[in-house]
N, C-alpha and C positions, 0 to 999 in steps of 0.2 A: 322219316319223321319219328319213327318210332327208338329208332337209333341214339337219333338227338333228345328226345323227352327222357332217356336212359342214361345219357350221358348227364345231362343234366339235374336226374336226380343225386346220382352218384355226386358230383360236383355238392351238391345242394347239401347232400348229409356228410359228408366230408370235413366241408368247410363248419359246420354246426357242430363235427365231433370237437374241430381243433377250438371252437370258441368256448369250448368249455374247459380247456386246460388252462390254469393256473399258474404263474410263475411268479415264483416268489425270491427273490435273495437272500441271505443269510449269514450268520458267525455262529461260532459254537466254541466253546471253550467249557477247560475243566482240567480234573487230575488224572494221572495214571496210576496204580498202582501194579507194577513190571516186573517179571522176572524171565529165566528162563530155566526149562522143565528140566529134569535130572541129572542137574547139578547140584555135588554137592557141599554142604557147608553157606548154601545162597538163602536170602529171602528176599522178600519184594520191596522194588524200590521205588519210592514216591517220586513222581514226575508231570510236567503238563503236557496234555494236549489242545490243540484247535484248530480250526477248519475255514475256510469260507467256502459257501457254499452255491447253487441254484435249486430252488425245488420247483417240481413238477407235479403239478396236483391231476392225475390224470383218471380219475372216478371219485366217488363216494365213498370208497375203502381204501385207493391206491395212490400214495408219491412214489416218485423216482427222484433220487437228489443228488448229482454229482457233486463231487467234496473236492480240494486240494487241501490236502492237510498237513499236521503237523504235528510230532509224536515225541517226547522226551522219555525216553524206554531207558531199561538195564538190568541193574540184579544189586542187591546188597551181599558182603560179607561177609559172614555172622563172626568168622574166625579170620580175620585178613593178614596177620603174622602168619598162615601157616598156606602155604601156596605150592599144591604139587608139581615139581618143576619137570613133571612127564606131560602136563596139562596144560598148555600154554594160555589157555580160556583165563586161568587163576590169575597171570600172570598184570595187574594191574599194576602202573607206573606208580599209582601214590598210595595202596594198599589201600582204598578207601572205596565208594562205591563207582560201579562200572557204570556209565553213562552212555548213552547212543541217540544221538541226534538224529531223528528219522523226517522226511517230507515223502509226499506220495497222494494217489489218484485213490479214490474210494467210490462204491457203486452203493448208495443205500437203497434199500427197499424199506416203503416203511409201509403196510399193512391196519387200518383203522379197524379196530373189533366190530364197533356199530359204529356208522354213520356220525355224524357232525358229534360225535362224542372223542375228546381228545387222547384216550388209551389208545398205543399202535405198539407194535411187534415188529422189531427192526432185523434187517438178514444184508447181506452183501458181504464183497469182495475187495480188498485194495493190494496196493502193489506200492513199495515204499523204499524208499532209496537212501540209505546210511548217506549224512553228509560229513560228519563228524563223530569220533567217540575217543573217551580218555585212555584207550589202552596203550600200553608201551609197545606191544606186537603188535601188527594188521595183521590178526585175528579173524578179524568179521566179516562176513558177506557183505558184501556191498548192497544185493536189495533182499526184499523179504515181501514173500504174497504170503498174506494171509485171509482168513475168512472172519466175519464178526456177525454178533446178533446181541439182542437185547432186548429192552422195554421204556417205552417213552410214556411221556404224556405232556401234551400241548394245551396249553390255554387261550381260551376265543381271541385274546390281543395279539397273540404269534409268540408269546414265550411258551419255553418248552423245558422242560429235565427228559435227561436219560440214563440208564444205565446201559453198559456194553459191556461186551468180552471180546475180547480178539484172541483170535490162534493164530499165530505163526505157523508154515510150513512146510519151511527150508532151513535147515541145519544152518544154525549162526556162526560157524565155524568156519573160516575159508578150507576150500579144496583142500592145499598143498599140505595142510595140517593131516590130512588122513595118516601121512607115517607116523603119528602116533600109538595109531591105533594097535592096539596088538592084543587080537584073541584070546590070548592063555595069561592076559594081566588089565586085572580090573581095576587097576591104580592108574589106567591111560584115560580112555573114555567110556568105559564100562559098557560100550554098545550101545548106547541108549541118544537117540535122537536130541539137540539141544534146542531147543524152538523157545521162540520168542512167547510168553502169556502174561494177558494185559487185562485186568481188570480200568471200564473209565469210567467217570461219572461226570459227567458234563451239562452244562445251560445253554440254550442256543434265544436266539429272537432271528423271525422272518421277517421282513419289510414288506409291508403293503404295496401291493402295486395299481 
């Protein structure tokens, strides 16, 4: 008897933890602002991103939101006539800005400061998979995990602003490119990691459910 009045509570509080989670659907869109890290002669290039989404309202302070997303990343040229032909990265088919078409998986965490107050503190992980980019070489890695965090704030109807950063990191370079590299000449790839950074600022809306 005692067994089952145990089981049953467990059962009991179980089921009353899941009846307080929250599921909500979602979009989220906005811009990039993209580049990748020391390279030089680059700056940031404008581009969009968006998402759909599930969120998980699982406390008073805690979502979980899994994403499939959608990322229009790359780099500007400052000097696009002058292209180290040791550096294949340089190497764009129309001297103009480099473009990379990304989709991929994302794990948000979003964090509420107080309670039914809409300011949250955003952290997580995605994994994103090159489907397309304008370079005349296959250059690029095919995917890219990176880490991201930021700062939201959601209003009582379910719309939301955020801001995010993403870091790349995995070398945006394919493999076979390493014979470039040559230690005793800083005019190949100067040693230095090339990683994808991504300033976003995006609008979302959740649907009631």
């Amino acid at each position: 008897m005692k067994k089952f009045i145990l089981s049953f509570a467990v059962v009991m509080i179980t089921a009353a933890s899941f009846s307080q989670v929250k599921v909500r659907p979602g979009i989220r869109t906005g811009l990039n602002l993209s580049t990748v890290t020391d390279l030089n002669n680059s700056s940031r290039k404008i581009g969009v991103n968006g998402a759909i989404f599930v969120n998980l309202r699982l406390g008073g302070f805690y979502e979980l939101q899994p994403e499939f997303t959608y990322s229009n990343q790359g780099w500007s040229q400052d000097f696009p006539n002058i292209e180290p032909y040791n550096d294949p990265i340089y190497q764009n088919n129309n001297n103009d800005d480099v473009s990379v078409h990304y989709i991929g998986m994302a794990v948000t965490n979003k964090f509420y400061f107080v309670p039914k107050i809409g300011l949250h503190f955003i952290i997580g992980p995605s994994i994103e998979v090159n489907v397309s980019d304008n370079l005349y070489y296959d250059d690029l890695t095919p995917v890219d995990f990176a880490l991201f965090g930021g700062l939201g704030y959601e209003f009582p109807i379910g719309l939301g602003i955020e801001a995010r950063y993403k870091q790349g990191l995995i070398d945006v370079r394919d493999g076979y490119y390493d014979y470039y590299f040559d230690d005793n000449n800083n005019d190949y790839y100067n040693g230095s990691n090339k990683l994808n950074s991504v300033f976003q600022f995006n609008v979302y809306y959740k649907f009631g459910w």
